[in-house]
Residue frames relative to the residue before (quaternion, step in Angstrom):
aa qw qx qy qz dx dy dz
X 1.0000 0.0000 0.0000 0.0000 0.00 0.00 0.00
X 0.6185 -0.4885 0.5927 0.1661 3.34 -1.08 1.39
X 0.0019 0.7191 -0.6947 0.0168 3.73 -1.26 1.33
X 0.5048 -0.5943 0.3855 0.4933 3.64 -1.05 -0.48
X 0.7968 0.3735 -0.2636 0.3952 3.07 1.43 0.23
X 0.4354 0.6703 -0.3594 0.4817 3.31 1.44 0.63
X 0.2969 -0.8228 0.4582 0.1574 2.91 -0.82 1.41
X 0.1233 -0.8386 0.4781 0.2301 3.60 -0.80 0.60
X 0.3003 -0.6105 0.7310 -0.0530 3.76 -1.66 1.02
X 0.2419 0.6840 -0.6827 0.0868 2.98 -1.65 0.84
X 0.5073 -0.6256 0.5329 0.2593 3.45 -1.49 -0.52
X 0.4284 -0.7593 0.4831 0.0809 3.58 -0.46 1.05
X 0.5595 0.6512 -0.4129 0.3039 3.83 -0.37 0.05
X 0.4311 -0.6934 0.5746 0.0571 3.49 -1.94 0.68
X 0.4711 -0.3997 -0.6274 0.4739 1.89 0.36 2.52
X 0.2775 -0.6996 0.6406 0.1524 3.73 -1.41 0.13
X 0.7135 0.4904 -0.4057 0.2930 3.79 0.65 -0.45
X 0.3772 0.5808 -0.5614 0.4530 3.72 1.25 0.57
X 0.6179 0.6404 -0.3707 0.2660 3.93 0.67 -1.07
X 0.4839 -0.6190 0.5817 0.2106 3.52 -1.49 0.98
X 0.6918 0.6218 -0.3634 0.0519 2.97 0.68 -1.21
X 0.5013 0.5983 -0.5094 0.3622 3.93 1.29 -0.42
X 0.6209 0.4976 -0.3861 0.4668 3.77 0.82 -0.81
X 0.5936 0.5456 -0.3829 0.4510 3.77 0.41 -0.14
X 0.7213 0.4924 -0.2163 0.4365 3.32 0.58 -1.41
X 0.7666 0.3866 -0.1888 0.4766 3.19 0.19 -1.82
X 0.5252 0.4637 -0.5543 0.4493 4.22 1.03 -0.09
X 0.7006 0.4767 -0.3472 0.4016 4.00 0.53 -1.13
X 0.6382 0.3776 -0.4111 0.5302 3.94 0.90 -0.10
X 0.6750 0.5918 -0.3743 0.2327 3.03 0.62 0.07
X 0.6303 0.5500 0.0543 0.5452 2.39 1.75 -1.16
X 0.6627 0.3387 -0.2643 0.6134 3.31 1.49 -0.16
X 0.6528 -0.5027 0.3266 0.4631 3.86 1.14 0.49
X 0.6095 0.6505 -0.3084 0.3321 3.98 0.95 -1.40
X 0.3372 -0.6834 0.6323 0.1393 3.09 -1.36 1.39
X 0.3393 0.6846 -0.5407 0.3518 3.19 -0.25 1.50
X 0.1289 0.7469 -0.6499 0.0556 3.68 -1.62 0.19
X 0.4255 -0.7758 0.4638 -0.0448 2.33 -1.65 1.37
X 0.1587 -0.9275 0.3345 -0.0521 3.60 0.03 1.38
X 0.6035 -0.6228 0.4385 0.2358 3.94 -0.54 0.51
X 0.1133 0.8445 -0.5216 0.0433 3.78 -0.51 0.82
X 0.2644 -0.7283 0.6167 0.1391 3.29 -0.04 1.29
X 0.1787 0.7880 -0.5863 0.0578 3.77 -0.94 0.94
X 0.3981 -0.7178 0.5439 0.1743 3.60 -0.34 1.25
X 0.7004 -0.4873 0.3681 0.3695 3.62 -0.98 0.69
X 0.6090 0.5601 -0.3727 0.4202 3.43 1.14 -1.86
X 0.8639 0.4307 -0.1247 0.2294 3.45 0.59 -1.37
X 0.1302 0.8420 -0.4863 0.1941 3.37 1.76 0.34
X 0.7626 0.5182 -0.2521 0.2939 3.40 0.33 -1.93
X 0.5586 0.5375 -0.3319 0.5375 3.70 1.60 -1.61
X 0.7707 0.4677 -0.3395 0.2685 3.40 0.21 -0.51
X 0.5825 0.5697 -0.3621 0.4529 3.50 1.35 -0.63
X 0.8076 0.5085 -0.0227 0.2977 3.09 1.38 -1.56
X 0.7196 0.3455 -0.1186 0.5906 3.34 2.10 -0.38
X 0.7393 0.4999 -0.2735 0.3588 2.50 0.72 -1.82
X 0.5725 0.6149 -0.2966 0.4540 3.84 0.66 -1.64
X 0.6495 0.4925 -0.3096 0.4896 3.79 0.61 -1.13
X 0.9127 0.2877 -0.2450 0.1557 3.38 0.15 -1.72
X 0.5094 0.5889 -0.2763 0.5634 3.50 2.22 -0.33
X 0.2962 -0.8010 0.4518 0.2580 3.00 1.47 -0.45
X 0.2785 0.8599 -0.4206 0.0777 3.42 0.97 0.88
X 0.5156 -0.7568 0.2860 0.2823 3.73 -0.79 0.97
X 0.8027 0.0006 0.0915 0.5893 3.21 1.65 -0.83
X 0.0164 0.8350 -0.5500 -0.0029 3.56 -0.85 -0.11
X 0.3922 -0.6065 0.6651 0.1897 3.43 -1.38 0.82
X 0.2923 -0.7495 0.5926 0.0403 3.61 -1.53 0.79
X 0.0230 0.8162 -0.5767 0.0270 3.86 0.08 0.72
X 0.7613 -0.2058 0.2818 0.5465 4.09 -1.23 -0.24
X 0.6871 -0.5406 -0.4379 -0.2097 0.72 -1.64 1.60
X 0.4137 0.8235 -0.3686 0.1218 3.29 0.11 1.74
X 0.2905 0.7856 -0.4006 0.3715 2.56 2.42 -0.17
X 0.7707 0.2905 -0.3995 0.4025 3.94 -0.54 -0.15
X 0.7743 0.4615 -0.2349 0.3637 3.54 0.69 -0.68
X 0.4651 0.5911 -0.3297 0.5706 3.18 2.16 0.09
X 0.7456 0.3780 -0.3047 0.4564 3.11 0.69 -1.07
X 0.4841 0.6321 -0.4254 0.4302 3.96 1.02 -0.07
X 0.6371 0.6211 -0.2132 0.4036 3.28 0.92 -1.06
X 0.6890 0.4980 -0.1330 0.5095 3.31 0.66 -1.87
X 0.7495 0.3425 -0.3449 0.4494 3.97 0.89 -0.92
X 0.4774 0.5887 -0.4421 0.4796 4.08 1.20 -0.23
X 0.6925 0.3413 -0.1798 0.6096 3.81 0.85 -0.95
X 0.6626 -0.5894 0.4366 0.1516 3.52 0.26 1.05
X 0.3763 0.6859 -0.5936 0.1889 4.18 0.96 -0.01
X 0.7334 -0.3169 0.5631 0.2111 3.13 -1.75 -0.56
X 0.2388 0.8195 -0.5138 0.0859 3.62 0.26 0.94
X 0.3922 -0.7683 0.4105 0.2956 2.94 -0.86 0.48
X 0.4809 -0.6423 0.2803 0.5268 4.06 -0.74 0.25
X 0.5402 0.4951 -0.5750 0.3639 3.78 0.79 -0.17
X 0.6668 0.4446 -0.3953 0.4489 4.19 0.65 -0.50
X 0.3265 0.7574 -0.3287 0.4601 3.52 1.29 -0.40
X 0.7763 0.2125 -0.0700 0.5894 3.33 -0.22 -1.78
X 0.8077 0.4187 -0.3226 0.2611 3.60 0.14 -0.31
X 0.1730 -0.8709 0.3925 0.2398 3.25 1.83 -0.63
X 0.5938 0.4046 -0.4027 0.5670 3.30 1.00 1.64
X 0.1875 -0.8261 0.5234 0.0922 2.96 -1.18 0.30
X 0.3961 0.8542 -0.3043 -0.1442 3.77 -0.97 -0.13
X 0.2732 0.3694 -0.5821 0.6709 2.68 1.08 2.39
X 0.1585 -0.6920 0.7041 -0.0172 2.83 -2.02 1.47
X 0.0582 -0.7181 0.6932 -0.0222 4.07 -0.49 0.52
X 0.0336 -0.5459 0.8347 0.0641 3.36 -0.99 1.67
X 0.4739 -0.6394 0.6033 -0.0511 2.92 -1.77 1.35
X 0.6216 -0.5731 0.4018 0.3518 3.96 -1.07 0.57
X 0.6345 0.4252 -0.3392 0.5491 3.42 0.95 -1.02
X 0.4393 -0.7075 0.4334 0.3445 4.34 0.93 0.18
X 0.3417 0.6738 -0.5264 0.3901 3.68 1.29 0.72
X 0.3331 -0.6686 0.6090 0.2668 3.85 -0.95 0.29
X 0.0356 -0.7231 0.6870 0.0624 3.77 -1.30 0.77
X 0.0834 -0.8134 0.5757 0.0075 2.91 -0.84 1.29
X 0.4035 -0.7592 0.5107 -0.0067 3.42 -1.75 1.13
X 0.1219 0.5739 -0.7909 -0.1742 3.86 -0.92 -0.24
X 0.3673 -0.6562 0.6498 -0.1107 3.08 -2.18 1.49
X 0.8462 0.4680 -0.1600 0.1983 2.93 1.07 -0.98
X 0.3254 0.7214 -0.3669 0.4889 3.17 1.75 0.47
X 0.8010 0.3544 -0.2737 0.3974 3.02 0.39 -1.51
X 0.7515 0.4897 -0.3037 0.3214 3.81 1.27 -0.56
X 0.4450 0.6001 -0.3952 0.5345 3.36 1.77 -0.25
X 0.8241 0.2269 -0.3554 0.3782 3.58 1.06 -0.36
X 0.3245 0.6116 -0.5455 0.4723 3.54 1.14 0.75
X 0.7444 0.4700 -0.2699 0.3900 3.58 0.48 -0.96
X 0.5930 0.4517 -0.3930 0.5384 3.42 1.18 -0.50
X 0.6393 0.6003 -0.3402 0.3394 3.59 0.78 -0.40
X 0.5228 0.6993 -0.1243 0.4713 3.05 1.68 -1.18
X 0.6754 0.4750 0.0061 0.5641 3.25 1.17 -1.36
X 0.2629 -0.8396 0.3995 0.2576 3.72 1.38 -0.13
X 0.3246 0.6685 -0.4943 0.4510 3.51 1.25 1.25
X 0.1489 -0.7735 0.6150 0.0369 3.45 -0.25 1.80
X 0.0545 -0.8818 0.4288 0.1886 3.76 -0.44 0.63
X 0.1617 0.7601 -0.5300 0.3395 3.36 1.32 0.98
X 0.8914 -0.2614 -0.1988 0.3125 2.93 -0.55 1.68
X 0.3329 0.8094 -0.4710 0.1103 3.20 1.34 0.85
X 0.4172 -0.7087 0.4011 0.4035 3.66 -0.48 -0.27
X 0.4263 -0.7910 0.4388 0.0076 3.70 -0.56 1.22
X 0.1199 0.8492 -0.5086 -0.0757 3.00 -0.71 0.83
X 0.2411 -0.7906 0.5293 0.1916 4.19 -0.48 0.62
X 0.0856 -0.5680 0.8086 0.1275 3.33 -1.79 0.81
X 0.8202 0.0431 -0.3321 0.4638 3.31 -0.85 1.42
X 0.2634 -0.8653 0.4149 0.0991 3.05 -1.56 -0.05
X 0.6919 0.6292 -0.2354 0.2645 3.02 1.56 0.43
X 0.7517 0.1017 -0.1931 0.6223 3.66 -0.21 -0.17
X 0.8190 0.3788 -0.2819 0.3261 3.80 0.05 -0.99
X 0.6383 0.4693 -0.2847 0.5396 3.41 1.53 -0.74
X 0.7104 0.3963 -0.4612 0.3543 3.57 0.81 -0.31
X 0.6399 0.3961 -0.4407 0.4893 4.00 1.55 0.34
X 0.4711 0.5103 -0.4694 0.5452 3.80 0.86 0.66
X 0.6501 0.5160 -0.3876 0.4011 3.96 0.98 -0.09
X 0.5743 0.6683 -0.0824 0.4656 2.60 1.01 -1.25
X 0.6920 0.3890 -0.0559 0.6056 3.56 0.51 -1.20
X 0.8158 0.2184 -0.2493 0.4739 3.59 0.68 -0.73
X 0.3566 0.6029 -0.4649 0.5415 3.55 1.00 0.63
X 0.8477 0.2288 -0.1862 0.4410 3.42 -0.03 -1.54
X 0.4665 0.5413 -0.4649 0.5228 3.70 1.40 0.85
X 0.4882 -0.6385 0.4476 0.3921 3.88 0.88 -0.06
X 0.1442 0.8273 -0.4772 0.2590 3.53 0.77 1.03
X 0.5327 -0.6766 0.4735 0.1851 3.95 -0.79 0.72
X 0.6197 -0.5929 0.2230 0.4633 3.40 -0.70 0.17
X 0.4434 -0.7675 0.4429 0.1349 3.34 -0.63 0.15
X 0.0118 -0.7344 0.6657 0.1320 4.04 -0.73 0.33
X 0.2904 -0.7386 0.6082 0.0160 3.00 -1.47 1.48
X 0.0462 0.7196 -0.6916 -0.0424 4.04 -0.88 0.67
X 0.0255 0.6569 -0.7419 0.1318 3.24 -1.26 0.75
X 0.7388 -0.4683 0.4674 0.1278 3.65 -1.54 0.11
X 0.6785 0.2142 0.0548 0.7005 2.70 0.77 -2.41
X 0.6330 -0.4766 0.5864 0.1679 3.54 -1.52 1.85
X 0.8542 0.3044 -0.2947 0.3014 3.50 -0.32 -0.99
X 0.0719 0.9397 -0.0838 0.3238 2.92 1.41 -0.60
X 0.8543 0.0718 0.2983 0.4195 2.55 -0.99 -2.00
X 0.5674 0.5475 -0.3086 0.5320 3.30 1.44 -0.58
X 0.6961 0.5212 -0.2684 0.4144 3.69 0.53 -0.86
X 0.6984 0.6324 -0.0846 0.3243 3.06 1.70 -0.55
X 0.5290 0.5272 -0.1948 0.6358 2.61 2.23 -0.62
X 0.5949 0.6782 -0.2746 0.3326 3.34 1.01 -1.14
X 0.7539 0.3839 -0.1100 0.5216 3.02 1.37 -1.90
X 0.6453 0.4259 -0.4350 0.4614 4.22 0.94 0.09
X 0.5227 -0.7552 0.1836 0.3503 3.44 1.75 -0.82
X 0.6857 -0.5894 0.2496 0.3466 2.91 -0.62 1.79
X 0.7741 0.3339 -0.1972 0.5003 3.94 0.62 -0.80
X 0.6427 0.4085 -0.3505 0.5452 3.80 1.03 0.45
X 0.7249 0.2894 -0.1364 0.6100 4.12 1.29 -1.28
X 0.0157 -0.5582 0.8295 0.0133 2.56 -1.99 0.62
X 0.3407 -0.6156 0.6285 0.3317 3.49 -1.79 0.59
X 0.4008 -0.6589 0.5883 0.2432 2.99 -2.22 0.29
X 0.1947 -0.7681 0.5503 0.2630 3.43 -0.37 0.65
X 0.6525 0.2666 -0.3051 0.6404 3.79 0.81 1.11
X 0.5385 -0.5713 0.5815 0.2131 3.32 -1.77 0.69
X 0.7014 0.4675 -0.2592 0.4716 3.35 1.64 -0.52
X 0.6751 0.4547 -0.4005 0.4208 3.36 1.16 0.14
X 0.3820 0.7123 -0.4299 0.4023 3.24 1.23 0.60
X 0.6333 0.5268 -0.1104 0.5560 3.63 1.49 -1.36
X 0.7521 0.4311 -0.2914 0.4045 3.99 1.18 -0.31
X 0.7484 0.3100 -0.3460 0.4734 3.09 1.70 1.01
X 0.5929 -0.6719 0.2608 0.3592 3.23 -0.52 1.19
X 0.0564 0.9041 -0.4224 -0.0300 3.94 -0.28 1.46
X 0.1149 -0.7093 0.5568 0.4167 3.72 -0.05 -0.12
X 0.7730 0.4437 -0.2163 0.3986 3.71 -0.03 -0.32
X 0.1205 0.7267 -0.6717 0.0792 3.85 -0.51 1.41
X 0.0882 -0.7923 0.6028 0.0336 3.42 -1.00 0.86
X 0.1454 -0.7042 0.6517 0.2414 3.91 -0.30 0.85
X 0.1856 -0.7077 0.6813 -0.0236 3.26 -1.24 1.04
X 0.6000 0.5728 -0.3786 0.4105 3.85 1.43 0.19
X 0.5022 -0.5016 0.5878 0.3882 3.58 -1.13 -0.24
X 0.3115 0.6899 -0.5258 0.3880 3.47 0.84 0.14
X 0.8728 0.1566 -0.2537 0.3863 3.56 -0.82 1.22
X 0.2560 0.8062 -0.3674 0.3866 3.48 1.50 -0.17
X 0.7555 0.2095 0.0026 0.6207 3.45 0.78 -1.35
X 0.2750 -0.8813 0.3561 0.1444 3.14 -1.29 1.05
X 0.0559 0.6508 -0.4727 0.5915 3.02 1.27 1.72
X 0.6560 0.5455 -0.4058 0.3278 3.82 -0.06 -1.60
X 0.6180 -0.6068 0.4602 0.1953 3.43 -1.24 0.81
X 0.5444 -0.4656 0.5396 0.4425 3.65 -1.34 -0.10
X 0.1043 -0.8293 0.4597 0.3001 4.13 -0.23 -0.19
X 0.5468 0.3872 -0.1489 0.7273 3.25 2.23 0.06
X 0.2758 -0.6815 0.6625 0.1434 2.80 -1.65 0.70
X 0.7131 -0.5166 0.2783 0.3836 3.28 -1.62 1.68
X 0.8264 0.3978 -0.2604 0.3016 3.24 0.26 -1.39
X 0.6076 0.5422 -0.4678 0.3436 3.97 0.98 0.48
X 0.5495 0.6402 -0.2613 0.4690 3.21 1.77 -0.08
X 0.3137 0.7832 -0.5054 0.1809 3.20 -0.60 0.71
X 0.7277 -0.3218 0.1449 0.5882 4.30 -1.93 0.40
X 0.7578 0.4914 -0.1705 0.3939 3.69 -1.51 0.01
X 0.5597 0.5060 -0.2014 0.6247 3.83 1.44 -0.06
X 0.1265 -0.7523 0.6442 0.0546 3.38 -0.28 1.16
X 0.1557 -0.7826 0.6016 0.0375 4.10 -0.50 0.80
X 0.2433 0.8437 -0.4693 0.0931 3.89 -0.39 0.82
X 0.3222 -0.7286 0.6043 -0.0131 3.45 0.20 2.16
X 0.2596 -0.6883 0.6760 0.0447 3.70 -0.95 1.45
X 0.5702 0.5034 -0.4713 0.4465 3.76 1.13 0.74
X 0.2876 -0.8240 0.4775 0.1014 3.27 -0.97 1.01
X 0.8139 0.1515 -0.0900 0.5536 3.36 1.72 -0.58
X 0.2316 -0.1406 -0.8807 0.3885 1.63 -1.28 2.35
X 0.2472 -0.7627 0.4401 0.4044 3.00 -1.02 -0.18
X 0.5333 0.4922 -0.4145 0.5491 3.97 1.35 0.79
X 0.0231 -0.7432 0.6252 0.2369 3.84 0.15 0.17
X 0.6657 -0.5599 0.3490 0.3487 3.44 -1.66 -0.71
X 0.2882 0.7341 -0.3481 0.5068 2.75 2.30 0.32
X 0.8024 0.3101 -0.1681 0.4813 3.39 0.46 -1.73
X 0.4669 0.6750 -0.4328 0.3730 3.80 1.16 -0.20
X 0.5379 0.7489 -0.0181 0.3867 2.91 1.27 -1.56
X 0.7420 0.3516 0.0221 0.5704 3.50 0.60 -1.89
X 0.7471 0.3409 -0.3130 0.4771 3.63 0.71 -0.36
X 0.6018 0.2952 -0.4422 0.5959 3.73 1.05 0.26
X 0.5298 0.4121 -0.5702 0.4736 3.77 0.27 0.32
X 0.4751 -0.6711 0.4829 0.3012 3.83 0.67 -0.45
X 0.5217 0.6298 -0.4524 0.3558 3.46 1.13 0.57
X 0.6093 -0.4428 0.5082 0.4175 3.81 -1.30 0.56
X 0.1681 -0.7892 0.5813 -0.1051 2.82 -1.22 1.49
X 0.3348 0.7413 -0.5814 -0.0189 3.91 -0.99 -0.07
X 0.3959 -0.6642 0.5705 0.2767 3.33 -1.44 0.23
X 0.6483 -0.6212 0.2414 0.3681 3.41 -1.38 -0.21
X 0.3524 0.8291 -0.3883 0.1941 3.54 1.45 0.69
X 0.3370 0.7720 -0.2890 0.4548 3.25 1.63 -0.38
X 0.8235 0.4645 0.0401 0.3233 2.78 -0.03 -2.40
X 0.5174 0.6756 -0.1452 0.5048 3.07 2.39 -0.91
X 0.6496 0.5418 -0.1605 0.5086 3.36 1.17 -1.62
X 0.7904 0.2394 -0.2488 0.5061 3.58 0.29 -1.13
X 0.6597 0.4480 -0.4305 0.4228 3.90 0.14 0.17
X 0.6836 0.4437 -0.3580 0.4557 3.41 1.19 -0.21
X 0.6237 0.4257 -0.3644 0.5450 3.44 1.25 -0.28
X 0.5090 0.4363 -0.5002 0.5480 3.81 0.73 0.05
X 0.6095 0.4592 -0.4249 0.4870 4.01 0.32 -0.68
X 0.5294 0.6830 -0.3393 0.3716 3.63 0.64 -1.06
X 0.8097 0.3030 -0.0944 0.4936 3.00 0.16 -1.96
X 0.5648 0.6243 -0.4399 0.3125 3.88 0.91 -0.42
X 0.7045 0.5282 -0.0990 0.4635 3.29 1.72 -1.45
X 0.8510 0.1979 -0.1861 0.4494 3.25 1.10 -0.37
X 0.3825 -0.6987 0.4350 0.4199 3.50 1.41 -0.05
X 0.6278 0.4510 -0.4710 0.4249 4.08 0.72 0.48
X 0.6838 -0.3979 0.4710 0.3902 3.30 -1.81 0.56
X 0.5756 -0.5414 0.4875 0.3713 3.94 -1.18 1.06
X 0.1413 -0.6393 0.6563 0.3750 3.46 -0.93 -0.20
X 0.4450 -0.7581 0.4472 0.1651 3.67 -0.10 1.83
X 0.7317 0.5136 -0.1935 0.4043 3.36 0.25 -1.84
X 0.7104 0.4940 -0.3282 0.3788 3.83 0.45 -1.00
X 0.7641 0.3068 -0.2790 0.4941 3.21 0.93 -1.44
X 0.4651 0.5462 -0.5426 0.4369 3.62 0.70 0.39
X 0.7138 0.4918 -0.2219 0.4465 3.65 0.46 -0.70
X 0.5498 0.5067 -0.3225 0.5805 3.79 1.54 -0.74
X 0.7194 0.5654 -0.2210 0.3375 3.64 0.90 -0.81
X 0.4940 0.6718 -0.2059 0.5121 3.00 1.72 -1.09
X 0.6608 0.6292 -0.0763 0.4020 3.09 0.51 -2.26
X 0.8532 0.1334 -0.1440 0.4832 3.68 0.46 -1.23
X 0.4604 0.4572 -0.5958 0.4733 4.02 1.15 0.76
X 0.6576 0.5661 -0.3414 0.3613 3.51 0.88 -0.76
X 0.7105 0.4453 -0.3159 0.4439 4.18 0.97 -0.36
């Protein structure tokens, strides 16, 4: 229940009710004493604009996190209206952290580079010069370039569907490190250590294999940025080939405690919302 002094947070996106992320949040306010909470917003594409412009005003909400498929078209918004960006959203041209400020100006973030590499760190995967490979290409893969570039990453092949895409993608990790694939199989005919699904592919349990078994194999790091399920048929896949697996729950944890700390100026409480996270894949 909604006070006059409780602050409210959430997460924006189309769909949102698969998402850990209220259990994460609403453990670290808790845990940090703060009358606050942190709340789900189903927002259709059509309705991006009502939301910057009403909604945020009329709940009076303090912040928010930005997942599919709005992270670029949020952050388009926010730079036409003059917000606060920061240069990692800048170079990436996404976003997904929002911070309405006192002066009522919006500042806007991307986290998720920097936590997809904390987690890879976590995981003792150094990615100085590895070589990289992407299945999709939008918002999430274009703040994992970014982030894995300015980590001393190798070159990288990019596959996506959508041409442009995938093109922007190379552009933005760089023209002298990326190249696109104009196949899912020409990703598999160079020797990578590093596959990152960057699609909704596998979410649903229908969704296809997007690889065949037999390119997978020891020495292949495999790292599905989905968190729920949390085993796709990707990572099913990769762990009987015997390659290093993870999902995207990590990558979850440390961008949400950067968002944390963006919204409230304190240190994340790390441990708790690791343990909320745990707690709700596990029920």
């Amino acid at each position: 229940m909604m006070t006059e002094t409780r602050k409210l947070y959430g997460l924006i996106g189309w769909p949102v009710k698969h998402s850990y992320s209220a259990f994460m949040h609403n453990a670290a306010f808790k845990h940090c004493g703060m009358d606050a909470v942190y709340e789900l917003f189903e927002v259709a594409p059509k309705d991006l604009d009502v939301f910057f412009k009403k909604t945020v005003v009329e709940k009076k909400i303090r912040g928010f996190n930005v997942t599919v498929p709005h992270k670029e078209a949020a952050f388009s918004f926010l730079k036409l209206a003059g917000a606060r960006l920061d240069d990692t959203a800048r170079r990436m041209g996404s976003i997904n952290t929002v911070r309405l400020d006192s002066d009522g100006q919006f500042s806007g973030f991307n986290t998720d580079g920097v936590g997809f590499i904390r987690d890879l760190k976590e995981r003792g995967f150094d990615v100085k010069g590895k070589k990289v490979a992407f299945l999709g290409a939008g918002g999430g893969a274009r703040a994992l370039a970014v982030a894995l570039r300015d980590a001393g990453a190798g070159e990288a092949l990019v596959y996506d569907i959508d041409s442009m895409k995938k093109e922007n993608l190379t552009i933005l990790y760089g023209r002298d490190f990326a190249r696109g694939a104009a196949t899912i199989e020409e990703l598999w005919q160079e020797d990578v250590n590093i596959i990152i699904n960057a699609t909704p592919v596998g979410m649903k349990p229908g969704d296809p294999l997007l690889v065949k078994k037999e390119w997978l194999g020891p020495g292949l790091f495999v790292y599905d940025l989905i968190y729920n399920p949390a085993e796709t048929k990707l990572l099913t896949a990769a762990k009987a080939a015997g390659c290093q697996t993870a999902n995207g729950s990590g990558m979850l944890l440390y961008q949400g405690a950067l968002a944390f700390e963006h919204w409230t100026g304190k240190p994340a409480p790390v441990e708790a919302m690791r343990r909320a996270l745990k707690e709700a894949m596990r029920a």
